[in-house]
N, CA, C and O atoms as a GROMACS GRO file, in nm:
protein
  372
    1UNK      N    1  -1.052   0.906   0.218
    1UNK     CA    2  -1.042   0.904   0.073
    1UNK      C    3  -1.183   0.894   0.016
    1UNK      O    4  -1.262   0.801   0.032
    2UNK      N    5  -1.199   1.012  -0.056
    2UNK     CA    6  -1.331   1.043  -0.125
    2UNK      C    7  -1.380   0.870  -0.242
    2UNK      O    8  -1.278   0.817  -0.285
    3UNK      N    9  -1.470   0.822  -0.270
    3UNK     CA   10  -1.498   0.685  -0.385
    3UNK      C   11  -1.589   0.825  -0.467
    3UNK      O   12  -1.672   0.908  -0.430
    4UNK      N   13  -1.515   0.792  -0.607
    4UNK     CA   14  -1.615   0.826  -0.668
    4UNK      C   15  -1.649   0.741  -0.799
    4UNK      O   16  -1.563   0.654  -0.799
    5UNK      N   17  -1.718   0.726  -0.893
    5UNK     CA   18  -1.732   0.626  -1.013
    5UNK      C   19  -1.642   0.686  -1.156
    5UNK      O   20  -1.593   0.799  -1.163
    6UNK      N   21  -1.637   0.602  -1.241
    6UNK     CA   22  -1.551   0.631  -1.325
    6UNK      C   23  -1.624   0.726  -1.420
    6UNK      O   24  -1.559   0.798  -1.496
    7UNK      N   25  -1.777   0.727  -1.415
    7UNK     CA   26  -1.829   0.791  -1.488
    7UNK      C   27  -1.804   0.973  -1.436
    7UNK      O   28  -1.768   1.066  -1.509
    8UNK      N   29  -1.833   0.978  -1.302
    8UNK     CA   30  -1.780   1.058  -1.224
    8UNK      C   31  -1.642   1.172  -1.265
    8UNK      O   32  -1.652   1.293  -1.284
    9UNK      N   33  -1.544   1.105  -1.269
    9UNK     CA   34  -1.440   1.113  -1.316
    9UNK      C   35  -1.432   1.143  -1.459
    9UNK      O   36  -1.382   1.256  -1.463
   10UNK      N   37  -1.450   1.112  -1.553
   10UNK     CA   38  -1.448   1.145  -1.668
   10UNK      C   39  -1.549   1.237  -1.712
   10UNK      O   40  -1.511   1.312  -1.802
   11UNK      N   41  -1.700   1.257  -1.662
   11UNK     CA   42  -1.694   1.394  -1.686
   11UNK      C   43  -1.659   1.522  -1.580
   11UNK      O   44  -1.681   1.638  -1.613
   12UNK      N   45  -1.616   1.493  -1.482
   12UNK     CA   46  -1.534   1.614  -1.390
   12UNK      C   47  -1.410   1.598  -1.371
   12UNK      O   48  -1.366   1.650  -1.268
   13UNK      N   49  -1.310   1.520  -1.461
   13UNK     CA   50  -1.203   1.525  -1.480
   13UNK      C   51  -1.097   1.656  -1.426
   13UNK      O   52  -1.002   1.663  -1.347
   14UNK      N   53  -1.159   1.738  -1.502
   14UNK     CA   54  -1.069   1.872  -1.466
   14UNK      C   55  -1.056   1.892  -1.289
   14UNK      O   56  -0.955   1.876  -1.221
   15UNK      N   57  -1.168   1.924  -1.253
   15UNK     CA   58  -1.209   1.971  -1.116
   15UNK      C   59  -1.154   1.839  -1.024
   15UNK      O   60  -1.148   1.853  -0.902
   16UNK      N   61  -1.124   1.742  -1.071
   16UNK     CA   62  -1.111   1.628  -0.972
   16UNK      C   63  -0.966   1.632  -0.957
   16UNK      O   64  -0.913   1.608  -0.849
   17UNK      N   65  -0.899   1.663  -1.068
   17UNK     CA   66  -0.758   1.651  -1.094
   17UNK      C   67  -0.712   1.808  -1.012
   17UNK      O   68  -0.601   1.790  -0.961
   18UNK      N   69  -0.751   1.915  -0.992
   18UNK     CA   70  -0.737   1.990  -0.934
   18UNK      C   71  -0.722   1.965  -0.790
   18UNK      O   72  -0.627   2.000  -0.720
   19UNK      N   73  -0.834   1.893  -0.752
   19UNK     CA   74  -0.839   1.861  -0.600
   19UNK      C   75  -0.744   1.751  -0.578
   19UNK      O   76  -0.705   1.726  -0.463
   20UNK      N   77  -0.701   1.681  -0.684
   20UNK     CA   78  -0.565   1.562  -0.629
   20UNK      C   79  -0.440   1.656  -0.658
   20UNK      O   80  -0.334   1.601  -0.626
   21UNK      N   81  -0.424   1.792  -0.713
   21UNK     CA   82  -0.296   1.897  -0.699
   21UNK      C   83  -0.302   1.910  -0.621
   21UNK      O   84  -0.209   1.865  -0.554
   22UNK      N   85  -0.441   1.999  -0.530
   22UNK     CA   86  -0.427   2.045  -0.352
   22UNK      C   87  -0.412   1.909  -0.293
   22UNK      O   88  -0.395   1.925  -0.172
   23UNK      N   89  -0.412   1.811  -0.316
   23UNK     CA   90  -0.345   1.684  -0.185
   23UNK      C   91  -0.432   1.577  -0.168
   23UNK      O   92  -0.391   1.466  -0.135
   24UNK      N   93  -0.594   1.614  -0.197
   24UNK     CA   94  -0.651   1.506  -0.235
   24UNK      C   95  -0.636   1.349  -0.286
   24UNK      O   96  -0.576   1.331  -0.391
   25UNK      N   97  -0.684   1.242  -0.220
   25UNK     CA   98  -0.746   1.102  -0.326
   25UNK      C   99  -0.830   1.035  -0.317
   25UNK      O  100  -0.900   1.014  -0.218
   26UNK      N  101  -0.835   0.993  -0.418
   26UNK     CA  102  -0.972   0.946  -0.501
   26UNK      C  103  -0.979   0.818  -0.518
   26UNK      O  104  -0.939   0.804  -0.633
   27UNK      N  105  -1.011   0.686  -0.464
   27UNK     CA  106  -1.061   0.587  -0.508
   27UNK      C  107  -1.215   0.576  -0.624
   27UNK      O  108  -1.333   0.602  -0.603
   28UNK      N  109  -1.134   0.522  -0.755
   28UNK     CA  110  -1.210   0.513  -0.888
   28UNK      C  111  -1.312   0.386  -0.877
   28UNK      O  112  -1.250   0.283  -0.848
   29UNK      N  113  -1.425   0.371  -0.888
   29UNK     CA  114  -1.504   0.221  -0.918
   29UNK      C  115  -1.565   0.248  -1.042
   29UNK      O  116  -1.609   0.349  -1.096
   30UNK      N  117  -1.554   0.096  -1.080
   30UNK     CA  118  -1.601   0.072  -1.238
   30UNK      C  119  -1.725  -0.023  -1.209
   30UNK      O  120  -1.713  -0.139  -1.170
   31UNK      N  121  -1.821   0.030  -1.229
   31UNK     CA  122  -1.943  -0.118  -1.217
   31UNK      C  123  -1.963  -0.104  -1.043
   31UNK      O  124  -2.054  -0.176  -1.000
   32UNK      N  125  -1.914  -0.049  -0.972
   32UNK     CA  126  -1.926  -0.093  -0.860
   32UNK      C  127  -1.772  -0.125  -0.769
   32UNK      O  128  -1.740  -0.105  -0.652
   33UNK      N  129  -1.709  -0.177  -0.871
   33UNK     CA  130  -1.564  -0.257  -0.786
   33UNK      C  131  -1.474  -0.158  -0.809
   33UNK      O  132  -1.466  -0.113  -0.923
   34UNK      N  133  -1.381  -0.103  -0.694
   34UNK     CA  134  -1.260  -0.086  -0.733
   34UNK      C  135  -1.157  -0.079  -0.779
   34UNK      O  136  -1.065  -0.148  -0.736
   35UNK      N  137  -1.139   0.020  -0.897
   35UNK     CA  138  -1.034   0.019  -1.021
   35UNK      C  139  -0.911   0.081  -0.976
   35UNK      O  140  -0.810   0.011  -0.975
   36UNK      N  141  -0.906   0.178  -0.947
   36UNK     CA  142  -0.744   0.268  -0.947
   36UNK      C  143  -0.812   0.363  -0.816
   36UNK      O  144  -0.932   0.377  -0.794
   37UNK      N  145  -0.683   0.427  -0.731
   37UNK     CA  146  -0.697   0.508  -0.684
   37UNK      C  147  -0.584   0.590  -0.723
   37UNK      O  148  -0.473   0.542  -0.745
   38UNK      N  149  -0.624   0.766  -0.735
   38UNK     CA  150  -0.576   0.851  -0.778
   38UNK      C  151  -0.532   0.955  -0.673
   38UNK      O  152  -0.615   1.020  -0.609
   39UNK      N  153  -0.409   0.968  -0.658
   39UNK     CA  154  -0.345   1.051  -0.577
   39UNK      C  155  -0.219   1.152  -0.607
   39UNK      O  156  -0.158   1.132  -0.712
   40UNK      N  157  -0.180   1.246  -0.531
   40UNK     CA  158  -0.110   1.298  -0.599
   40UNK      C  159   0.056   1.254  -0.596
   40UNK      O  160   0.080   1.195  -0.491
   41UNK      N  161   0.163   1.265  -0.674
   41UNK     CA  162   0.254   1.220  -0.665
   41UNK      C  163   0.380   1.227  -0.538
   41UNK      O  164   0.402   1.330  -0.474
   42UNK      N  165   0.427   1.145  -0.524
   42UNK     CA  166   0.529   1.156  -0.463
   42UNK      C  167   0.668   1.209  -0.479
   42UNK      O  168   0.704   1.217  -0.596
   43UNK      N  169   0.731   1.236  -0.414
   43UNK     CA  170   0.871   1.330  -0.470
   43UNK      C  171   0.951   1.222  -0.529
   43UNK      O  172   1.025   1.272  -0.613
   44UNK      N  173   0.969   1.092  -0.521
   44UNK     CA  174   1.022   0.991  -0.578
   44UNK      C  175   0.965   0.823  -0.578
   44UNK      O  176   0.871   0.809  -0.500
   45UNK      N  177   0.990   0.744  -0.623
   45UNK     CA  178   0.954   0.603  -0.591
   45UNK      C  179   1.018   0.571  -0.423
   45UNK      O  180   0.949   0.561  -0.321
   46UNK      N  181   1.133   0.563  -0.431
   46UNK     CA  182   1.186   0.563  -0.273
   46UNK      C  183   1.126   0.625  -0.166
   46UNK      O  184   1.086   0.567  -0.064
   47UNK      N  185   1.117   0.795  -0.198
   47UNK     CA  186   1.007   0.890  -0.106
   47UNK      C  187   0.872   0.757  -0.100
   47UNK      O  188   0.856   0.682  -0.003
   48UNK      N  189   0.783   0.754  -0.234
   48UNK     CA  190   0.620   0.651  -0.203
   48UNK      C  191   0.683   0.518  -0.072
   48UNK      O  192   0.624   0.495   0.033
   49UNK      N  193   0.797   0.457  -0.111
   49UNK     CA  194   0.836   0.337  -0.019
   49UNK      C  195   0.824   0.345   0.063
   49UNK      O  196   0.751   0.267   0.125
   50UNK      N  197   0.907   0.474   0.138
   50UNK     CA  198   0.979   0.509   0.289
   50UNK      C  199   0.770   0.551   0.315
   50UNK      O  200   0.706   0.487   0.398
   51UNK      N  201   0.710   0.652   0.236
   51UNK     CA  202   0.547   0.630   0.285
   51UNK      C  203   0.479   0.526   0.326
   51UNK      O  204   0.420   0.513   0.433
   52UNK      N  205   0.485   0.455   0.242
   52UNK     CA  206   0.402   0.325   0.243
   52UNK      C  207   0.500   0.242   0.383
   52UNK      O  208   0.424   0.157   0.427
   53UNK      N  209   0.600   0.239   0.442
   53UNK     CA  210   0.637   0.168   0.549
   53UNK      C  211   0.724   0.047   0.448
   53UNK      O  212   0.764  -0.053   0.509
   54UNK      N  213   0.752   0.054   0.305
   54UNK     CA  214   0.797  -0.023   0.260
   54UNK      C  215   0.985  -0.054   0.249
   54UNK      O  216   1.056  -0.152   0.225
   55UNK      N  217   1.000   0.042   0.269
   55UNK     CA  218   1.144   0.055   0.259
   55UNK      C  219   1.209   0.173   0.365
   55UNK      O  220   1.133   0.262   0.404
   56UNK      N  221   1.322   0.171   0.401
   56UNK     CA  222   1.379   0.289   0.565
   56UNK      C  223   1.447   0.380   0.455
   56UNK      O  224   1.493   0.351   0.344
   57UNK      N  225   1.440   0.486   0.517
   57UNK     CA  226   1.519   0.583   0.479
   57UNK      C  227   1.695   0.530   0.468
   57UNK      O  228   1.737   0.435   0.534
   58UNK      N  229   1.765   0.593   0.393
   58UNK     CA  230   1.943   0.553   0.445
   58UNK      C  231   1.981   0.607   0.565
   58UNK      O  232   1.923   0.708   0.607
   59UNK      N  233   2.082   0.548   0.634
   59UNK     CA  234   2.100   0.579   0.754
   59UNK      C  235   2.251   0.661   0.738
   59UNK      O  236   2.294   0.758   0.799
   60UNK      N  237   2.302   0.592   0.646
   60UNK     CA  238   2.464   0.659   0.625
   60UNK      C  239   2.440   0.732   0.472
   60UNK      O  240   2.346   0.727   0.392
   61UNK      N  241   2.575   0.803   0.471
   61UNK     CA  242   2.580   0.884   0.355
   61UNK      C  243   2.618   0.767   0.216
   61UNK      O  244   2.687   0.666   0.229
   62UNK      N  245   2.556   0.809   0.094
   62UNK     CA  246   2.553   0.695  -0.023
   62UNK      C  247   2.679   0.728  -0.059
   62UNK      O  248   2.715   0.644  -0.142
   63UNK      N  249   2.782   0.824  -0.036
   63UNK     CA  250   2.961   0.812  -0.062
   63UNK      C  251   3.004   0.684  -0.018
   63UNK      O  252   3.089   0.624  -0.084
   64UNK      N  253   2.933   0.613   0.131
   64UNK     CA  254   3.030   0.542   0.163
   64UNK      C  255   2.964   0.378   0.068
   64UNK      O  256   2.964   0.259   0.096
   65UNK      N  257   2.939   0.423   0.004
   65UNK     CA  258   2.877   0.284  -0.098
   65UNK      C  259   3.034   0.258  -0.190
   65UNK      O  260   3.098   0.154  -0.203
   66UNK      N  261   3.055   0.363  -0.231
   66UNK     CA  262   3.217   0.354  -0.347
   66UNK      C  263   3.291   0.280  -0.212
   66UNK      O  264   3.324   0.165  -0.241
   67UNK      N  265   3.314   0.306  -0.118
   67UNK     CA  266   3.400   0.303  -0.031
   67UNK      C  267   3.404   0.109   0.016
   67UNK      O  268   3.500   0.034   0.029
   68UNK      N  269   3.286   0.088   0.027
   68UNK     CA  270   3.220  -0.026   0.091
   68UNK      C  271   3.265  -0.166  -0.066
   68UNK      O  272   3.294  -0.285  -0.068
   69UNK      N  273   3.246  -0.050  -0.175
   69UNK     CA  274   3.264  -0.124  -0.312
   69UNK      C  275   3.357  -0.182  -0.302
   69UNK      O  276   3.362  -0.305  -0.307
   70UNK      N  277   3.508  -0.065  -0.277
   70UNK     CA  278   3.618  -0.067  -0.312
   70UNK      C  279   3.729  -0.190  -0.205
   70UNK      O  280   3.828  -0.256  -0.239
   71UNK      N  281   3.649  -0.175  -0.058
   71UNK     CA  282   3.668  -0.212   0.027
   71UNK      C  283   3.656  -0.444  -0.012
   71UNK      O  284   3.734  -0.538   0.002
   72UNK      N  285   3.518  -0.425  -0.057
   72UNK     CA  286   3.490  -0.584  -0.103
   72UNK      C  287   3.583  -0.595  -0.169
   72UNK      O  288   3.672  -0.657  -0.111
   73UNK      N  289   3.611  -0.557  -0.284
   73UNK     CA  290   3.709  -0.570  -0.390
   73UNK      C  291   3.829  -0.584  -0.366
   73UNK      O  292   3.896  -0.625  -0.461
   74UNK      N  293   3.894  -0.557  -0.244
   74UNK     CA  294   4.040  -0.604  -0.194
   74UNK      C  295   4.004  -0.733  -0.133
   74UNK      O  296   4.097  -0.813  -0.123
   75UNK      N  297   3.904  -0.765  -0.095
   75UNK     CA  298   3.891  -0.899  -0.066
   75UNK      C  299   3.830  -1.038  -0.148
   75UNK      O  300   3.824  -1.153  -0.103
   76UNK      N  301   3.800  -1.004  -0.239
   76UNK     CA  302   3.773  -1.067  -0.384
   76UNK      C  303   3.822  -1.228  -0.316
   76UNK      O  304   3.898  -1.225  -0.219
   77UNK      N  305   3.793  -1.312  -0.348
   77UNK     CA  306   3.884  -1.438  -0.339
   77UNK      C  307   3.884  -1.462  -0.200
   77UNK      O  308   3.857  -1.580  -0.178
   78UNK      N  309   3.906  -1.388  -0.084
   78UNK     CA  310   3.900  -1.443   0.046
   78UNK      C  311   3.841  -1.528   0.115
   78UNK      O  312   3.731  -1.558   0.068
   79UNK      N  313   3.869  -1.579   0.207
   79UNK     CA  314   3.775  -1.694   0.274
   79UNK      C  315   3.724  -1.581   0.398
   79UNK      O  316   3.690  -1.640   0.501
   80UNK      N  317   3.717  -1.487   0.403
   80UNK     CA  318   3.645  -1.397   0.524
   80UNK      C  319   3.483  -1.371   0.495
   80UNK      O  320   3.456  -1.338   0.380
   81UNK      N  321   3.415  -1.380   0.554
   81UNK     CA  322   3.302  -1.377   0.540
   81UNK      C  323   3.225  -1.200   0.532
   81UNK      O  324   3.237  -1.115   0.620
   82UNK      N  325   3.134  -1.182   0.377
   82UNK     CA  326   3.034  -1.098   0.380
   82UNK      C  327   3.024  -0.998   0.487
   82UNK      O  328   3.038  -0.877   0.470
   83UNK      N  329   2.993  -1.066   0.614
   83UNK     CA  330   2.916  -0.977   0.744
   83UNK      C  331   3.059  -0.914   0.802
   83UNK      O  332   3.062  -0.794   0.830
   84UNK      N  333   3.171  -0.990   0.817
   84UNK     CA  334   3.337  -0.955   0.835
   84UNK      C  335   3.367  -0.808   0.756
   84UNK      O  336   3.372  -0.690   0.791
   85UNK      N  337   3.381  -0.865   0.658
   85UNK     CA  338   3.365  -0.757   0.605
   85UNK      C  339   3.316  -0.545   0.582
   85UNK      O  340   3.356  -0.431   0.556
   86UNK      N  341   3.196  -0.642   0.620
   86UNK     CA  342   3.061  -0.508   0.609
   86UNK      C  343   3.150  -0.445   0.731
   86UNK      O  344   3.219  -0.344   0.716
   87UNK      N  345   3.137  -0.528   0.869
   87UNK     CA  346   3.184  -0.500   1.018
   87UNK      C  347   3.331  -0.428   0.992
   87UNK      O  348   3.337  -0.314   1.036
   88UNK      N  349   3.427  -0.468   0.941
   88UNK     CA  350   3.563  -0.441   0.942
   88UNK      C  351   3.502  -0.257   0.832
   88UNK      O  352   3.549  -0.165   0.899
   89UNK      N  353   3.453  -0.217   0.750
   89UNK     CA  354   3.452  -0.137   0.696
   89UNK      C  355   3.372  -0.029   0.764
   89UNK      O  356   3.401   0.087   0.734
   90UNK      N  357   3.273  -0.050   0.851
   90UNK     CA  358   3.215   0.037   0.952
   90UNK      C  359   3.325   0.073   1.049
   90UNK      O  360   3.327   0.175   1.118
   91UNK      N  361   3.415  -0.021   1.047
   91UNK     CA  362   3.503   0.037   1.167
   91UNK      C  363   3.583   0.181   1.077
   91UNK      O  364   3.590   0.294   1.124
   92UNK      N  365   3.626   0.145   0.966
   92UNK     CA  366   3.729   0.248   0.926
   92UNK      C  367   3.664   0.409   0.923
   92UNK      O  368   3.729   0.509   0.954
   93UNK      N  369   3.509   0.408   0.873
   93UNK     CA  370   3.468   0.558   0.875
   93UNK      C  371   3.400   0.611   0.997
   93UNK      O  372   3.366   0.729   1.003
   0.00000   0.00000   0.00000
């Protein structure tokens, strides 16, 4: 990752922002210290997560979320436990 200064940046704005379209980034310093780094976007917040090592991809399809909903909801009030549950509803799909 290229450092360049903020002064840098603001007058080659155009040309810099070009090179963060082709895939480029840019760590910004102000005075010396580290302000922003500029990169190009990600296809979503979730997509940046699953990048960054912050969050896993889904493993099952998000249909079976209604399913998993609907599934708690007959047990409303029960004394069966959360993890019972989750377990008993993996079995059905």
């Amino acid at each position: 990752m290229e450092t360049i200064s903020h002064r840098e940046l603001r007058n080659n704005s155009a040309a810099i922002l070009r090179r963060v379209e082709s895939g480029e980034s840019f760590r910004v310093t102000n005075s010396g210290r580290s302000a922003a780094i500029i990169r190009p976007p990600q296809e979503s917040a979730i997509d940046e997560l699953i990048t960054e090592g912050a969050a896993r991809p889904a493993q099952a399809d998000l249909s079976n979320l209604s399913k998993l909903r609907q599934l708690l909801a007959e047990h409303v009030g029960t004394s069966r436990r959360t993890s019972e549950m989750i377990k008993d509803a993996r079995g059905r799909w």
